[in-house]
C-alpha positions in Angstrom: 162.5 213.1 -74.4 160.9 210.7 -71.8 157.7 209.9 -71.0 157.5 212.1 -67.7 158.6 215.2 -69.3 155.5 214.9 -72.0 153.0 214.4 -69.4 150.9 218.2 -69.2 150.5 220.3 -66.3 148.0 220.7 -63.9 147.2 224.2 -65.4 146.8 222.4 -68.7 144.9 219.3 -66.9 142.7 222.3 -65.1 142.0 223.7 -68.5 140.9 220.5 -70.5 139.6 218.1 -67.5 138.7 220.6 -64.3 136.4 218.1 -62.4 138.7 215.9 -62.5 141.9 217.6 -61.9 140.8 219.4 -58.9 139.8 217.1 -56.6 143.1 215.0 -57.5 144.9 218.0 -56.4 143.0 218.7 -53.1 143.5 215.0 -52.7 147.9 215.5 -53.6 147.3 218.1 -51.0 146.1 216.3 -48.6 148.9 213.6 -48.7 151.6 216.3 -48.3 150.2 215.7 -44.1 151.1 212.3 -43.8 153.7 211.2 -46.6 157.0 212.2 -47.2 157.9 214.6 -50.1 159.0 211.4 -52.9 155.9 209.8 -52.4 153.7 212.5 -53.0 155.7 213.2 -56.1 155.2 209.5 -56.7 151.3 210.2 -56.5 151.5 213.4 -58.7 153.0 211.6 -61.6 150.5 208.6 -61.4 147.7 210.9 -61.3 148.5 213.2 -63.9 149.1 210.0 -66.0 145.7 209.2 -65.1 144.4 212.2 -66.1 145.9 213.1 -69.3 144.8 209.2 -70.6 141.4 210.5 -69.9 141.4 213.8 -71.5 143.1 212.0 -74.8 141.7 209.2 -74.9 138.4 208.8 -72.7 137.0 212.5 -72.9 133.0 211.3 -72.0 134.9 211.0 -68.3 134.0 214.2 -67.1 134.1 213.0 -63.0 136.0 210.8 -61.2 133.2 209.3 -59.9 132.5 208.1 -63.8 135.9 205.8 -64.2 134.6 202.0 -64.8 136.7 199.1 -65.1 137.5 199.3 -68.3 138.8 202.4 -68.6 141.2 201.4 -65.9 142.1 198.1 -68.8 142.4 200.7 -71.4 144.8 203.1 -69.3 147.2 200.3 -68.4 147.6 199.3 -72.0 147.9 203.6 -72.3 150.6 203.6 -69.5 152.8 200.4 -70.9 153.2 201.7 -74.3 154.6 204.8 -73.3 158.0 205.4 -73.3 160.1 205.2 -69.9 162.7 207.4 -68.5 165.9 205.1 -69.1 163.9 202.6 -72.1 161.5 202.7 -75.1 158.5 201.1 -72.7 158.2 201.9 -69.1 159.4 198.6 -67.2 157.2 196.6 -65.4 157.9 198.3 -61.8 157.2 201.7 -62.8 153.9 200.2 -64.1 153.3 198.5 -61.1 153.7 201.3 -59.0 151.4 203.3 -61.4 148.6 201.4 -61.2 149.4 200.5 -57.1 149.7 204.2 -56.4 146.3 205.2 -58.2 144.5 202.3 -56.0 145.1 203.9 -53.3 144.1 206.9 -54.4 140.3 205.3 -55.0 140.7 203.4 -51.9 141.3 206.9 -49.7 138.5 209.0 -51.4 136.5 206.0 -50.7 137.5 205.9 -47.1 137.5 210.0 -46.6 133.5 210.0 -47.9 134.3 212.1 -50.4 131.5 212.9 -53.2 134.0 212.1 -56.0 134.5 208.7 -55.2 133.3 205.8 -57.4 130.7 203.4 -56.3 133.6 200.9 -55.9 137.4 201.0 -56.6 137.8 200.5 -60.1 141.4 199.0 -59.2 142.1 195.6 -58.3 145.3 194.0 -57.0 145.0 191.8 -60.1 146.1 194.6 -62.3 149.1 195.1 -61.0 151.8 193.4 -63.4 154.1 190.7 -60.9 157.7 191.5 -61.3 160.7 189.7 -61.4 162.7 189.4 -57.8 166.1 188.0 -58.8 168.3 187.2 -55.8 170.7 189.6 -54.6 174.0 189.9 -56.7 176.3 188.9 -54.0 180.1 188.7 -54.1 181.3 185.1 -53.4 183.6 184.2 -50.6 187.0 183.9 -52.9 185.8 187.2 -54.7 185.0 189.2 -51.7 188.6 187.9 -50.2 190.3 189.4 -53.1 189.0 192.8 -53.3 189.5 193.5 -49.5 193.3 192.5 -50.1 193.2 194.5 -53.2 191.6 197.5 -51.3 194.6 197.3 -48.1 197.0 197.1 -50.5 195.7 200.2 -52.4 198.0 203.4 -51.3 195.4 205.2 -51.2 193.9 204.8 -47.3 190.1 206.0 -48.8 190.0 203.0 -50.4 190.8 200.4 -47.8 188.5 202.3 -45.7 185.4 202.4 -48.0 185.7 198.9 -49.1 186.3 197.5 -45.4 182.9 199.3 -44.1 180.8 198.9 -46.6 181.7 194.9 -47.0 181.3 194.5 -43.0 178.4 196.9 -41.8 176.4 196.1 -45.0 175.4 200.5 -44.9 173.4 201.4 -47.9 175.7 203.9 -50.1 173.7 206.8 -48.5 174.1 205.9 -45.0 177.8 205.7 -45.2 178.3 209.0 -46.7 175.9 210.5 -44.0 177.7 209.0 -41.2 178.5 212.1 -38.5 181.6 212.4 -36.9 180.1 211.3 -33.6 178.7 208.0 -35.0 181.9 205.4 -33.5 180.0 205.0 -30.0 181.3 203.1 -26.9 178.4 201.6 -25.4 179.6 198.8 -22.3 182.6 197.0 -23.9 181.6 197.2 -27.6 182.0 199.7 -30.0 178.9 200.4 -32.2 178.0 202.5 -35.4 175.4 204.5 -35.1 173.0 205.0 -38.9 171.1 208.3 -38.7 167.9 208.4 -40.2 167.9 207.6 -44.0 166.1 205.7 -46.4 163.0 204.3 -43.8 163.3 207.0 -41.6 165.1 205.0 -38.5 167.8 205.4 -37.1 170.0 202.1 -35.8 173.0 200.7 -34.0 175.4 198.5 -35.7 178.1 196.5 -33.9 181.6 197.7 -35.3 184.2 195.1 -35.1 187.6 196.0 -33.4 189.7 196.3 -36.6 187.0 198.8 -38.3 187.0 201.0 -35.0 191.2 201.0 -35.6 191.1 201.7 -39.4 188.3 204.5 -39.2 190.7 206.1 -36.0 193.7 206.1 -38.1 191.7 207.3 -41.2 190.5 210.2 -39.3 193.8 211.2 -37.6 195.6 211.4 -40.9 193.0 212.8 -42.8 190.2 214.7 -41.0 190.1 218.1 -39.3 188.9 217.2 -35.7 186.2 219.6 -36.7 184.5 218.1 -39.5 181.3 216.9 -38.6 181.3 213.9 -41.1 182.9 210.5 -39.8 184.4 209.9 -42.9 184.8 212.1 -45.9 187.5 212.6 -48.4 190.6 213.9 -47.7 189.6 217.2 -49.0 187.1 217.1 -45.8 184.6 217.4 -48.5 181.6 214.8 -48.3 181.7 211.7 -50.9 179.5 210.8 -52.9 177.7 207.5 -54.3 179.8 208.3 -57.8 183.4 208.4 -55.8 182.4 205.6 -53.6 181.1 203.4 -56.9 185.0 204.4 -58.0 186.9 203.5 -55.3 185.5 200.1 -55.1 186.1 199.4 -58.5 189.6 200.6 -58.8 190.3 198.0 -56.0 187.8 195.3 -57.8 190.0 196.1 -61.0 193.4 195.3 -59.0 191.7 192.4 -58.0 190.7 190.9 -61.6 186.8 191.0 -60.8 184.2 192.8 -63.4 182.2 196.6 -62.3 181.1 196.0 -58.8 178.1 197.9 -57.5 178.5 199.2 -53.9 174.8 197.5 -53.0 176.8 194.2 -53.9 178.6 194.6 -50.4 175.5 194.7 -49.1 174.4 192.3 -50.5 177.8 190.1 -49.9 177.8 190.9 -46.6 174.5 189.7 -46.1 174.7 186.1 -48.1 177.7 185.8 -46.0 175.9 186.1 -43.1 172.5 184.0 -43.5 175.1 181.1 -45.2 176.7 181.0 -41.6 173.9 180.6 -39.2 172.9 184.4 -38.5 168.7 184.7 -38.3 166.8 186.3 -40.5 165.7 188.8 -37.8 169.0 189.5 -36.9 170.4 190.5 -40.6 166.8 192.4 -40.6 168.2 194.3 -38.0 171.8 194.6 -39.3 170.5 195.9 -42.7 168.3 198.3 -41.2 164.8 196.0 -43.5 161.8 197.3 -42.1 160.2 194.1 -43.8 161.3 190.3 -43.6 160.1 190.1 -46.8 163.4 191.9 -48.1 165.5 190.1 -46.0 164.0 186.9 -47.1 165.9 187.1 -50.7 169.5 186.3 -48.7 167.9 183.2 -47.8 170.5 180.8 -49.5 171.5 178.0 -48.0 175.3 177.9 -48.4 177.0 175.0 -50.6 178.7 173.4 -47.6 175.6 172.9 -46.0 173.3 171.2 -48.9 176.5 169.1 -49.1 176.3 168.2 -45.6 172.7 167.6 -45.7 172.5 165.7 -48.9 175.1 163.6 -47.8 172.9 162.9 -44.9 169.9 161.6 -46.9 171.9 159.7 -49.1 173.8 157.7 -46.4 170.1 156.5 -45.4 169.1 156.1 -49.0 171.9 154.0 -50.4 170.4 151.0 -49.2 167.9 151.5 -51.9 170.5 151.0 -54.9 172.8 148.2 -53.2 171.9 144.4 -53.1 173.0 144.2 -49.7 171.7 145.2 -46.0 171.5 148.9 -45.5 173.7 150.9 -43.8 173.3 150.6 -39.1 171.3 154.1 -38.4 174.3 154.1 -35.6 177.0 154.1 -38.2 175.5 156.9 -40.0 176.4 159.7 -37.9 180.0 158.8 -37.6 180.3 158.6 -40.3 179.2 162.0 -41.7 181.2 163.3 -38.9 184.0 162.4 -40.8 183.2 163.3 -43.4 183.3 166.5 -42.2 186.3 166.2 -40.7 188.8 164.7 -43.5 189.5 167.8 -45.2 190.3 170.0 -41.9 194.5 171.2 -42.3 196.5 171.6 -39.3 197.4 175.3 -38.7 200.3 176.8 -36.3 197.8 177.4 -33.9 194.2 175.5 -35.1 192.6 173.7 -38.2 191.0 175.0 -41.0 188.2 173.4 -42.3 187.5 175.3 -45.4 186.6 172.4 -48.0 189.0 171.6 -50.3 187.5 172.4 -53.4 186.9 176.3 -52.6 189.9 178.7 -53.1 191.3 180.0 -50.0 192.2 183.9 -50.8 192.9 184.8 -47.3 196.6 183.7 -47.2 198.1 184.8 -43.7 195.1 186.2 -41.9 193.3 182.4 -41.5 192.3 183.9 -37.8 189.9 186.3 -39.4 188.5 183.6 -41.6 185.1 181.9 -41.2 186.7 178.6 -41.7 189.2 179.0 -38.8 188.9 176.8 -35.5 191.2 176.2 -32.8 191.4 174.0 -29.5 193.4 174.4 -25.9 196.2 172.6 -27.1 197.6 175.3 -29.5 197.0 178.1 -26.4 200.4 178.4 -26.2 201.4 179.6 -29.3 198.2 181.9 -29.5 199.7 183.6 -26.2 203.1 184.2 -28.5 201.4 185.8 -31.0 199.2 187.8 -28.8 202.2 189.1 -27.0 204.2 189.4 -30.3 201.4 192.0 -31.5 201.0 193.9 -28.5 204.9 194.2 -28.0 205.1 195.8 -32.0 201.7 198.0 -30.9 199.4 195.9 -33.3 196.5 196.7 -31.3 193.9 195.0 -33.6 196.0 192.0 -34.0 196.4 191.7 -30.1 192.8 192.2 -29.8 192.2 189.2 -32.1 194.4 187.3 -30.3 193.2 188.1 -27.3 189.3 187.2 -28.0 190.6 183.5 -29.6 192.2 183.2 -25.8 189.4 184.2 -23.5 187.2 181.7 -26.3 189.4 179.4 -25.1 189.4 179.8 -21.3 185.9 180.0 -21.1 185.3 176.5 -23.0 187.9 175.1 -20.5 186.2 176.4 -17.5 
């Protein structure tokens, strides 16, 4: 049995503690107006925590208005000896959101005058326990490569298609399942995915590259009555759920050799991948729907090619320190560095790749689609093949890619 289960009542509060239990209910009451349903269950369990420490174990508190600072000490040492819902001890967050909740409870009596309300909040940010913030469990490039070849190759279409959103829209497990059938909207040129309201309460717009907008089409025209109102659910037309999605990833994860893959690690892949190749914070903010830059500020990794190009920077300038001779012309520094850069780019049929030599390349024959890939006027030619090769065999998303590497071109000629 956990913790929350033997916490009593409020009729059994009422019955041992009533001048203390009813003005925390009027108070529960009173937060039902302005915050949603979870956080006033939140507030419920931290205050009948705080009241059943009380009746046990500080019964000369007959009134709120009575709690001193050390009763507050004594109830957190109360609170982290109890016994948590998943673990013998409640974990550090559940503790700091406790004792966080209950401050605010003090500071709103305070605030709303009411007769109940200590002489000052007995609560201090100082008591809430700091918690670890570990950085997001990202996929790596070569490991992200391999489970969305793993999930195209899987015959089951689901698969491709839940793997392929989540790793390039970065929607929270919830979201995707949510999505409505109307959410694939063309707004000018561009496609974009519309979230409904979820976890924060907003809606957003996400762009939708080409190649999701022609996998969810042919998803839904093999699989979906034109009159379900879900964008994509099973084939069933029943809705999925986070347990089927947390499967479907996984069986294509286990094709690809890689260990139990949470579907917040797309997420979280999609937005390492993102922040390691230039796009603002305020930008993946808006991608990932964070209300808060402080969330988004855990994908701020620099990625390994540039502290390699940066280090090599410095040390070009330091050298001089460790060599008997003169150091190196500040002129000859940035050519040099700039080949650097350039001595491990590969020729292509139709560009370079300048993935660095010493990372895996898991892409195979899709280098367009790669981060790495770059290509120049001179190889126009056989881009306009290959364009025309794909829209002459109806590969529509391959002509599209095609097509954007052309204009790129033609307007950096122009």
């Amino acid at each position: 049995m956990t913790g929350v289960l033997r916490l009593p009542g409020w009729d059994q509060l009422a019955a041992s503690a009533p001048d203390i239990a009813a003005p925390m209910r009027r108070y529960l009451l009173q937060l039902t107006a302005i915050l949603r349903p979870g956080s006033v269950g939140g507030a419920d369990l931290a205050l009948r925590s705080l009241a059943a420490f009380l009746a046990e174990q500080a019964p000369e508190v007959r009134f709120i208005a009575d709690i001193r600072r050390h009763h507050i000490e004594d109830f957190r040492t109360w609170l982290a000896a109890r016994p948590g819902q998943r673990s013998t001890r409640v974990t550090p967050a559940t503790l700091a959101h406790r004792l966080g909740t209950l401050r605010m409870f003090f500071v709103r009596i305070s605030d709303w005058d009411w007769p109940e309300a200590p002489a000052r909040v007995p609560i201090i940010p100082a008591d809430l326990p700091r918690q670890d913030h570990p950085l997001p469990k990202a996929l790596d490039d070569p490991a992200a490569a391999k489970l969305l070849r793993a999930a195209r190759n899987d015959p089951r279409m689901l698969t491709r298609v839940v793997v392929e959103v989540l790793l390039r829209t970065g929607l929270r497990v919830g979201e995707f399942t949510a999505l409505r059938a109307d959410a694939v909207m063309l707004i000018g040129a561009a496609h974009w995915l519309h979230v409904p309201v979820g976890k924060l309460h907003e809606d957003r717009y996400l762009p939708l590259h080409p190649h999701l907008v022609t996998l969810i089409d042919e998803y839904r025209t093999a699989h979906v009555a034109p009159d379900n109102p879900l964008l994509l659910p099973r084939e069933s037309g029943a809705a999925l759920d986070r347990h089927t999605v947390t499967r479907l990833i996984n069986k294509a994860g286990t094709t690809a050799g890689l260990s139990h893959i949470h579907p917040h690690q797309l997420r979280h892949t999609l937005a390492t991948q993102a922040i390691n190749r230039g796009m603002t914070l305020e930008a993946i903010a808006a991608l990932l729907g964070h209300r808060s830059l402080d969330m988004t500020l855990r994908y701020a990794k620099i990625a390994n090619r540039t502290v390699a190009d940066e280090y090599f920077a410095v040390t070009e300038k330091v050298e001089s320190l460790y060599q008997q001779g003169k150091p190196l012309p500040a002129d000859t520094i940035g050519p040099r560095m700039a080949r650097l850069r350039r001595e491990h780019h590969r020729l292509l049929g139709n560009g370079y790749c300048t993935r660095p030599p010493e990372l895996d390349c898991a892409f195979e024959a899709i280098c367009e689609t790669c981060t790495y890939f770059q290509t120049s006027i001179e190889f126009r030619p056989t881009l306009q093949r290959q364009h025309d090769h794909a829209a002459e065999h109806h590969q529509t998303h391959r002509a599209n890619l095609f097509n954007q590497l052309l204009t790129r071109l033609d307007d950096q000629a122009s």
